[in-house]
C-alpha positions in Angstrom: -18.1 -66.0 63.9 -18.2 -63.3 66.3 -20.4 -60.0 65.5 -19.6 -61.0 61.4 -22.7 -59.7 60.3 -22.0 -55.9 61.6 -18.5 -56.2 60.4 -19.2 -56.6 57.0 -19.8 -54.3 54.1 -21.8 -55.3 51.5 -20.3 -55.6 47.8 -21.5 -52.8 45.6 -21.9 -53.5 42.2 -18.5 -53.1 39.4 -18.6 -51.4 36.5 -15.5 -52.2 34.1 -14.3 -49.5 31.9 -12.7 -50.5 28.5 -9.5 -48.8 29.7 -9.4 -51.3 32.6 -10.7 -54.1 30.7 -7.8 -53.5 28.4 -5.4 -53.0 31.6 -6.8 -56.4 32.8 -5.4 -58.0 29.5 -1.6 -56.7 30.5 -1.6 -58.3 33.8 -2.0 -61.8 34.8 -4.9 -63.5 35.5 -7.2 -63.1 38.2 -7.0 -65.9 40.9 -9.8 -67.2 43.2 -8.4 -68.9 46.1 -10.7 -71.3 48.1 -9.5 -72.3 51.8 -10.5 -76.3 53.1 -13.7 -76.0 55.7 -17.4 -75.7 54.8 -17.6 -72.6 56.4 -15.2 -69.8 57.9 -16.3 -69.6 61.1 -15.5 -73.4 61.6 -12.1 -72.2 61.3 -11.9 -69.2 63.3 -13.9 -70.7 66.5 -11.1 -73.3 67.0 -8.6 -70.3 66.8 -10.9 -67.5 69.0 -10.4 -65.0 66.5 -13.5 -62.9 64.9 -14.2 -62.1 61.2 -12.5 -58.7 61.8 -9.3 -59.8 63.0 -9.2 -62.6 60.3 -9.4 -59.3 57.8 -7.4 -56.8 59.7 -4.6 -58.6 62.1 -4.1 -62.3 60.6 -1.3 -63.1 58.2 1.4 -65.9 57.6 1.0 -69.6 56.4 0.0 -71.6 53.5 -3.0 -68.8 52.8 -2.0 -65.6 52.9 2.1 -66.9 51.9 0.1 -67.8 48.9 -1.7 -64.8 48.3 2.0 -62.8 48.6 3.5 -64.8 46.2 1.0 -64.8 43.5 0.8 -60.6 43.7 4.4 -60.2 44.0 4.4 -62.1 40.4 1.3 -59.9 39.2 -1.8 -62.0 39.8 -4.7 -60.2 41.2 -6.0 -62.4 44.1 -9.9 -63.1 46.1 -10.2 -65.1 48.6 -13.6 -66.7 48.5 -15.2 -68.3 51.8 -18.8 -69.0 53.0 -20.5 -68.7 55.7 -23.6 -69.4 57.7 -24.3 -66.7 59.8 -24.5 -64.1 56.9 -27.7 -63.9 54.7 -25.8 -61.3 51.9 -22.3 -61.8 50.3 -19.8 -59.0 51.5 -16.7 -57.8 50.6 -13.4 -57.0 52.7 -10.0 -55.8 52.3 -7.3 -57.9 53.9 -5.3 -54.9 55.5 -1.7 -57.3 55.7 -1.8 -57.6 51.8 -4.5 -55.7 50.4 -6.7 -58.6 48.8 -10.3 -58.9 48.9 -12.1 -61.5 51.1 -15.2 -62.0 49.7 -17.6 -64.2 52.0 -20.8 -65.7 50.2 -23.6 -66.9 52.5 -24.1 -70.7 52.7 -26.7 -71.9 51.0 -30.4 -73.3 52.2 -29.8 -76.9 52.0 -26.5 -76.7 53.8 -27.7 -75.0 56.2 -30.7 -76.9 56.8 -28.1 -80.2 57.4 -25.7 -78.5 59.0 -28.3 -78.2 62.0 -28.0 -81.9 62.7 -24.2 -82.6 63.2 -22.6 -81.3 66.4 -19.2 -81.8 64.7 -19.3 -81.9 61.0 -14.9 -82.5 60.9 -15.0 -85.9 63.5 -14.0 -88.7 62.2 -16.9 -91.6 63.3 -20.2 -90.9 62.2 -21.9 -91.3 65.6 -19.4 -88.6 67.0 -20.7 -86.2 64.0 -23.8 -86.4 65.5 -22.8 -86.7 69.1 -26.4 -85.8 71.9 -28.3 -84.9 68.2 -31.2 -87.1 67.6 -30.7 -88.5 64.4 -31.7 -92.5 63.1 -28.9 -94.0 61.8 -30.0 -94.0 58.4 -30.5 -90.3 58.3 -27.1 -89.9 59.9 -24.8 -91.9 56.7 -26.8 -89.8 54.5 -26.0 -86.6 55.7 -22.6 -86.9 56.5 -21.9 -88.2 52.8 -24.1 -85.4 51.4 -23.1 -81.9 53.7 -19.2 -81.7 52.0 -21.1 -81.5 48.8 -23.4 -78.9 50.0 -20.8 -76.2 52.0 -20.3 -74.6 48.3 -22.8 -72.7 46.7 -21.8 -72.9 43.3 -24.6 -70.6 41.5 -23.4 -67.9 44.0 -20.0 -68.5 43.8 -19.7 -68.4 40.0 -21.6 -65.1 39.9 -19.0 -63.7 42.0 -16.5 -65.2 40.0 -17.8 -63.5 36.9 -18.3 -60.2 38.5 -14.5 -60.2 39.1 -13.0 -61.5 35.9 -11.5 -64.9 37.7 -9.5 -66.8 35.0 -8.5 -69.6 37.5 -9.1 -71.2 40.6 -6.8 -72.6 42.9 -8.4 -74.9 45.7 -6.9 -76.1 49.2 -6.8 -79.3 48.9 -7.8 -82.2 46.2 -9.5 -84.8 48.6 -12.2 -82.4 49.6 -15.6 -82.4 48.1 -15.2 -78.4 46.7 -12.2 -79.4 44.9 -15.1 -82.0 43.0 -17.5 -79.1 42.7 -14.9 -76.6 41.4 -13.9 -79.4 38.8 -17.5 -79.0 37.8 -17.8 -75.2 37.8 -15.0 -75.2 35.8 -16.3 -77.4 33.1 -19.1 -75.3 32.6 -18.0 -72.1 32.2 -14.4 -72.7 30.9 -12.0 -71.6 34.3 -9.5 -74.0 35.0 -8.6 -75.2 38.4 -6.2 -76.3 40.5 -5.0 -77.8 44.1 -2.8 -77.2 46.7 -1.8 -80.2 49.0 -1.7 -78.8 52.4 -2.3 -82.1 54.3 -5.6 -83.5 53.1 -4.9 -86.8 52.0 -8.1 -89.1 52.9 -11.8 -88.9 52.0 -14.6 -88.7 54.3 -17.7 -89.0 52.0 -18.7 -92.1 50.2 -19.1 -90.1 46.7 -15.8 -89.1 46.8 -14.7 -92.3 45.6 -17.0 -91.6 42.4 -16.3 -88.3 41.7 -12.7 -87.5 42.7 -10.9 -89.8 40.5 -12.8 -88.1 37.5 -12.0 -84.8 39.2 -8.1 -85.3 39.5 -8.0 -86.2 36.1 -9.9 -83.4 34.6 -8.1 -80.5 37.0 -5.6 -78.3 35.3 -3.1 -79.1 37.8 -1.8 -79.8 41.4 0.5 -78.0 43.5 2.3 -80.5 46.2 5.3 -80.4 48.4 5.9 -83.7 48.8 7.7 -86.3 46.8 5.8 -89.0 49.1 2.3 -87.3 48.5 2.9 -86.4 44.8 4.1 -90.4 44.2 0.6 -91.1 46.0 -1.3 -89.4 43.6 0.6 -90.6 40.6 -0.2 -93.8 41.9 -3.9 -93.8 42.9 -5.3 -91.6 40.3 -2.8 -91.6 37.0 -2.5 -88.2 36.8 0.4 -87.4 34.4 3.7 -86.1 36.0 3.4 -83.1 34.3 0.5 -82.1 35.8 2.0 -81.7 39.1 3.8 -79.1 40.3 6.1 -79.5 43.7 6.9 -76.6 45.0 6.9 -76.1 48.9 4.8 -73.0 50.4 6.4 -69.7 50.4 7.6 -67.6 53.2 7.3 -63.6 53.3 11.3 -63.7 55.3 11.2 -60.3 55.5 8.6 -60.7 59.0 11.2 -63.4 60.3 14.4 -61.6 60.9 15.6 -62.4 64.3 16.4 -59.9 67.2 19.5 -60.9 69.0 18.6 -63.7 71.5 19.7 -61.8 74.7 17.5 -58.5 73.7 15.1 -61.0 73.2 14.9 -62.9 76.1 15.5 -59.4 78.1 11.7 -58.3 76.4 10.1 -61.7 77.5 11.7 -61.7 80.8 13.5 -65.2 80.3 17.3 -66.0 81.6 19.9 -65.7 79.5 21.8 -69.1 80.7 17.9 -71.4 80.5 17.9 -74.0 76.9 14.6 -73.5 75.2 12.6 -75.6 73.0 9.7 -74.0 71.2 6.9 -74.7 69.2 3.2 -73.2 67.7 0.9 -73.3 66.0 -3.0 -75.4 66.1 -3.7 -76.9 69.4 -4.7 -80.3 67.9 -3.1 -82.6 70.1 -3.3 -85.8 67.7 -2.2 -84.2 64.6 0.0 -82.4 65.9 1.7 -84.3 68.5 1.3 -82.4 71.9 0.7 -85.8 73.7 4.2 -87.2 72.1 6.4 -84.0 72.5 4.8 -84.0 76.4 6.0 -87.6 77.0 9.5 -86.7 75.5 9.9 -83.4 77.8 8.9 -85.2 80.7 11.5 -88.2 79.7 14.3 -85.5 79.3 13.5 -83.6 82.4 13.6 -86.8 84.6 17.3 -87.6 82.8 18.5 -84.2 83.6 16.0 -82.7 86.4 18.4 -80.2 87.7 19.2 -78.1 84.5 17.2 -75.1 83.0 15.7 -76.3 80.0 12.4 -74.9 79.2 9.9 -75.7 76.4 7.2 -73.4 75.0 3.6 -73.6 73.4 2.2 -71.3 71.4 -1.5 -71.6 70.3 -4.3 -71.9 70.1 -7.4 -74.3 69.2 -10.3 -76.6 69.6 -7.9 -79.1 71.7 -7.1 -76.1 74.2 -9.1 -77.6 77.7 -7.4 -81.2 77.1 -4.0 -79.6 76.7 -4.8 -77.5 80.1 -6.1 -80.5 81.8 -2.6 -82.5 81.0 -0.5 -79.7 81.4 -2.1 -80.1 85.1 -1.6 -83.5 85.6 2.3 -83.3 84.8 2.5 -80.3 86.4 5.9 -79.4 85.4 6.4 -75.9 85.7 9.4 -76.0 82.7 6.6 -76.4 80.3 4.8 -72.7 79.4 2.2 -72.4 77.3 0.5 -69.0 75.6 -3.1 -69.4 75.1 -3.5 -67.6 72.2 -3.2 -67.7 68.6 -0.3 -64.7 68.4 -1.2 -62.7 65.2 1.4 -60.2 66.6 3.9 -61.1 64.2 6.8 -59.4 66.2 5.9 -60.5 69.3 5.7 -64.4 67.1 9.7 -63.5 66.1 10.7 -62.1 69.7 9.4 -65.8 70.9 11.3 -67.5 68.2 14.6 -65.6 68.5 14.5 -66.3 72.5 15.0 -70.1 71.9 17.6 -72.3 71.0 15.8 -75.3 69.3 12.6 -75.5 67.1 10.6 -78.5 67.6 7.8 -80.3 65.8 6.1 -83.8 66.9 3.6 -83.7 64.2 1.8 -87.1 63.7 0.7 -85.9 60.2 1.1 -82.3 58.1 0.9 -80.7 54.9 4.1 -78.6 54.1 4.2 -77.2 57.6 5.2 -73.7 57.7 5.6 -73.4 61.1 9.8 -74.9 61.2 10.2 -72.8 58.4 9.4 -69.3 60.3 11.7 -70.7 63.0 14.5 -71.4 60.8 13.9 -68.2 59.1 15.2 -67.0 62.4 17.9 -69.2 62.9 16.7 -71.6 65.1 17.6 -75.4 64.1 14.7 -78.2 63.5 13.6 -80.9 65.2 11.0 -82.9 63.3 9.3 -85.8 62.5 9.4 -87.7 59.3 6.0 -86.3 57.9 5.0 -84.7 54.7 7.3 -81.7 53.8 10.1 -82.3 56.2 12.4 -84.4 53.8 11.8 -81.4 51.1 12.4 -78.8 54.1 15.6 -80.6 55.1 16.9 -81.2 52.0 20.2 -82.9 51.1 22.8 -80.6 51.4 25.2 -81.8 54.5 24.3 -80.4 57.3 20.9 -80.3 57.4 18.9 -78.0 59.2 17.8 -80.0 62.4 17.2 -83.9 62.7 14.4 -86.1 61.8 13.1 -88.5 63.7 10.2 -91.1 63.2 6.5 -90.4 63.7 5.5 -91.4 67.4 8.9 -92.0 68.7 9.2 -90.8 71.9 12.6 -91.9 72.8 14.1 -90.7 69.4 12.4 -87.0 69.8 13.4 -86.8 73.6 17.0 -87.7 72.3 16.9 -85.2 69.5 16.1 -82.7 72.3 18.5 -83.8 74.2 21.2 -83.5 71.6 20.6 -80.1 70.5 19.9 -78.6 74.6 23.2 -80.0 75.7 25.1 -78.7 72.6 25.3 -75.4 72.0 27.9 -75.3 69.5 25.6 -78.0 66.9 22.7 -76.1 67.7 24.2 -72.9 66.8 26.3 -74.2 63.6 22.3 -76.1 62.6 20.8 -72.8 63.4 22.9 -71.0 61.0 22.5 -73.7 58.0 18.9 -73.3 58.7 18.4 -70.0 58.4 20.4 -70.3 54.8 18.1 -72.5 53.9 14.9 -71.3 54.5 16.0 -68.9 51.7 15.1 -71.2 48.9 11.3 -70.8 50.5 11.3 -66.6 49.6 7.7 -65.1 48.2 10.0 -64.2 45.2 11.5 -67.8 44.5 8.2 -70.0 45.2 6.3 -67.2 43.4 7.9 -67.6 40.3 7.5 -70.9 39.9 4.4 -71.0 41.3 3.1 -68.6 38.6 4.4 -69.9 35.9 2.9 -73.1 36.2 -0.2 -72.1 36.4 0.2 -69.7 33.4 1.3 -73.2 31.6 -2.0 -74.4 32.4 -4.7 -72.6 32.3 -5.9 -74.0 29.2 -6.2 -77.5 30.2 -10.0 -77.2 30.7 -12.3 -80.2 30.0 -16.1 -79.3 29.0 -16.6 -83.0 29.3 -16.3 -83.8 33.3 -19.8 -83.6 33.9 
């Protein structure tokens, strides 16, 4: 985290009136929401954005759509996150929305472990520990024990206390702090709940003794997709009515589109060029970057003469292997931004330049990504991963086309289709932009609070 530690202010101490505690009891609940990643800074690195902008500048997806939605229906919303490069818990103000941030310093034994793994989040256990000198032994028992260990739970539940939290809603369900929140919960009576947002596999050994126990104790689940929701069902035997699916919400009011010809006039593009565009992460496996590459380059040598352009937008920890194979195509139709944009105008001048939306995603969540680019009528292209069907949806036409995971030659001919016809892509663009009504703060909201008004009882003392 860059500079964190002058950027933060220290949380003074609360003292609750009976007036407000008796204002508190006319409102809903107080809601702790817990991002995925042992610490905050793991996040922001990849990104290149400080603690300060994170509070000040950054707004949009799953996080802060969720933090909208619940204070549009009247919760009062923290987010809590740790960290290891602050000694003292602090509290910020999230300028977009106005919720507090409260960051709580790692704890000792995390972050003496921590110190041993060059990369925590890889998937092989020698690649955790990649140039660290650490006997095998040692290295199977710290990669099982560190998820466990990135949430201090005696801080954390003094915070929790301090603000009156009456529930606590957790990214993600295969994650060890899910398992630990379960815990917390039991103890002092909070109930929790999960968000799927693309964590569907385990990492750590224990997970297979203590999630089962966890999902069946939580108070609920909050997923997007039917394929994901039927995988839990299946796998842990968690009652249907404990799930909720409900996609993530959209604030539509930041995704009205300019006209494309002002906009391409402000980004200095040319009015006749066909543009494909997509952002978000530079993670070039999950993502697809490597597939939607191949496909461009398989379109471009079909139709090498015609001015069809795709963009990037991002940024991430896969950023110098994207350069390096944007220099060995070397196709100068391909631009790319750099950045993570959190200028959200500049974000809808991009979108409303283009004329398709594309996503070669190997494996998501319930992206929200397409949805801010059918928000400004752009139409989809997508492949079949989590979310899509439920973005989609059945009424005829759809928003965009669907094509399978890792098929080149289907996403090059989905391209292909919607470049070369401007009348489909402009009749798609306009269902899409209908559609990604049903996605509004106000509609997900609703639901979304209502469920977990439903179930904030469901509490078991007896997880532990």
């Amino acid at each position: 985290m860059h500079g964190s530690n002058q950027a933060l202010s220290s949380d003074s101490s609360r003292s609750k009136s009976p007036q407000a505690n008796q204002f508190r009891l006319r409102v809903r609940p107080h809601v702790a929401l817990l991002p995925w990643g042992h610490t905050l800074e793991d996040f922001l690195h990849g990104l290149g954005v400080s603690f300060d902008q994170f509070c000040t500048e950054m707004s949009g997806g799953w996080l802060f759509g969720y933090v909208q939605a619940l204070q549009l229906t009247g919760f009062g919303v923290t987010i809590f996150c740790f960290s290891s490069q602050t000694r003292v818990t602090a509290s910020r103000r999230h300028q977009p929305t106005g919720a507090e941030i409260c960051l709580i310093p790692a704890n000792r034994p995390y972050r003496w472990m921590r110190r041993f793994f060059s990369d925590p989040y890889a998937w092989a256990t020698d690649d955790m520990f990649a140039d660290r000198e650490v006997p095998r032994p040692a290295k199977k028992f710290l990669r099982h024990l560190l998820p466990y260990f990135a949430t201090p739970p005696w801080s954390l539940r003094r915070e929790l206390s301090r603000r009156d939290v009456r529930m606590i809603l957790c990214q993600e369900y295969e994650y060890a702090r899910f398992d630990v929140m379960i815990a917390l919960g039991s103890l002092f009576r909070i109930p929790v709940f999960a968000t799927f947002q693309g964590g569907n596999w385990q990492t750590s050994r224990l997970e297979k003794i203590t999630r089962p126990r966890a999902i069946r104790h939580c108070a609920g689940l909050i997923i997007g997709p039917g394929t994901e929701a039927a995988r839990v069902q299946a796998t842990y035997g968690i009652v249907p009515g404990k799930i909720a699916r409900l996609p993530n919400p959209l604030d539509l009011t930041e995704w009205q589109p300019v006209p494309r010809v002002e906009a391409r006039a402000k980004l200095g593009l040319p009015v006749t060029a066909r543009i494909a565009l997509s952002h978000g992460r530079i993670d070039i496996f999950r993502k697809g970057l490597d597939l939607l590459l191949d496909a461009w380059s398989k379109l471009r040598a079909a139709h090498p003469n015609q001015d069809r352009r795709l963009v990037l937008i991002g940024a991430g920890n896969d950023a110098a292997e994207l350069r390096s194979m944007l220099g060995r195509q070397g196709d100068p139709s391909v631009f790319w931004m750099d950045r993570y944009v959190r200028d959200r105008p500049l974000m809808r001048t991009w979108l409303s330049a283009a004329d398709v939306y594309v996503m070669a995603s190997r494996h998501e969540g319930f992206p929200v990504a397409p949805l801010e680019g059918m928000a400004c009528g752009l139409p989809v292209i997508a492949t079949a991963v989590p979310g899509i069907d439920e973005i989609m949806g059945d009424e005829v036409p759809l928003p965009g086309i669907t094509v399978p995971i890792a098929d080149v030659p289907a996403l090059a001919g989905a391209l292909e289709r919607l470049l070369d016809d401007i009348t489909l892509s402009r009749d798609l663009g306009l269902r899409a932009k209908k559609r990604a009504q049903d996605f509004s703060l106000a509609s997900v909201g609703t639901q979304l609070g209502d469920f977990l008004l439903a179930h904030t009882t469901a509490v078991n003392p007896r997880f532990l």
